[in-house]
MARBA-819202 format. One line per 3 residues: for each residue y, z, x of C-alpha. Coordinates in steps of 0.5 Angstrom, whole numbers, plus 2048, in hexadecimal, padded with zeros to 3 digits. Example, Ala and Ser with C-alpha at 12.3 -4.5 7.8 and 13.67 -1.06 7.14 Angstrom:
BEGIN
7F7 810 819 | 7FE 80E 81B
REM end
This chain:
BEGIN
7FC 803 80C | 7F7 805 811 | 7F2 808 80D
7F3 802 809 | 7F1 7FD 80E | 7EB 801 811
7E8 802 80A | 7E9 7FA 809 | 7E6 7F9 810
7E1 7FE 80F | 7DF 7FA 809 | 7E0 7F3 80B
7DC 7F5 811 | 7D6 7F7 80C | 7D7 7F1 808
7D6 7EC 80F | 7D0 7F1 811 | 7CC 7EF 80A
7CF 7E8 809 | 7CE 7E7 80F | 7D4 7E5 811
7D6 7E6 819 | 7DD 7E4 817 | 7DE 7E8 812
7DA 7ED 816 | 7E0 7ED 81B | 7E5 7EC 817
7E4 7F3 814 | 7E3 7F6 81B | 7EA 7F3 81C
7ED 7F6 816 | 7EB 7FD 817 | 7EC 7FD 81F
7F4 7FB 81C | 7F4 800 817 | 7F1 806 81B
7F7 804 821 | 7FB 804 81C | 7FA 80B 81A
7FA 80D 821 | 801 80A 821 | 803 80D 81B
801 814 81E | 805 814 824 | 80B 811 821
80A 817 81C | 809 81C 824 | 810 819 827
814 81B 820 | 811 822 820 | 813 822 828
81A 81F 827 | 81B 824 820 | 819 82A 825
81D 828 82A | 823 827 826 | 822 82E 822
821 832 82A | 827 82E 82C | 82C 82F 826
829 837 826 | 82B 837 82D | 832 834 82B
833 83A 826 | 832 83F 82C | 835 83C 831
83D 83D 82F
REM end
């Protein structure tokens, strides 16, 4: 959903720049800052998954050796 809304607030951004719209204008930066925290979120949930997946297989790895 990131990517969506910096694309939406790209776009309403562009909008306020030609209309001349100062609200619209900063309603687009809000939205695309959301969007790219929201990316940036989603990247390190997907970091600690992978950490977690790797200490569990290092741990069950050395479960399997250690009698």
């Amino acid at each position: 959903m990131g990517l969506l809304d910096r694309l939406l607030g790209r776009s309403k951004k562009a909008a306020g720049d030609l209309m001349n719209d100062q609200q619209l204008r900063q309603e687009g930066a809000h939205q695309e800052r959301a969007g790219a925290a929201e990316d940036q979120a989603q990247l390190h949930e997907d970091l600690a998954r992978e950490e977690r997946q790797r200490e569990a297989s290092e741990r069950a790895a050395q479960d399997t050796t250690n009698p």
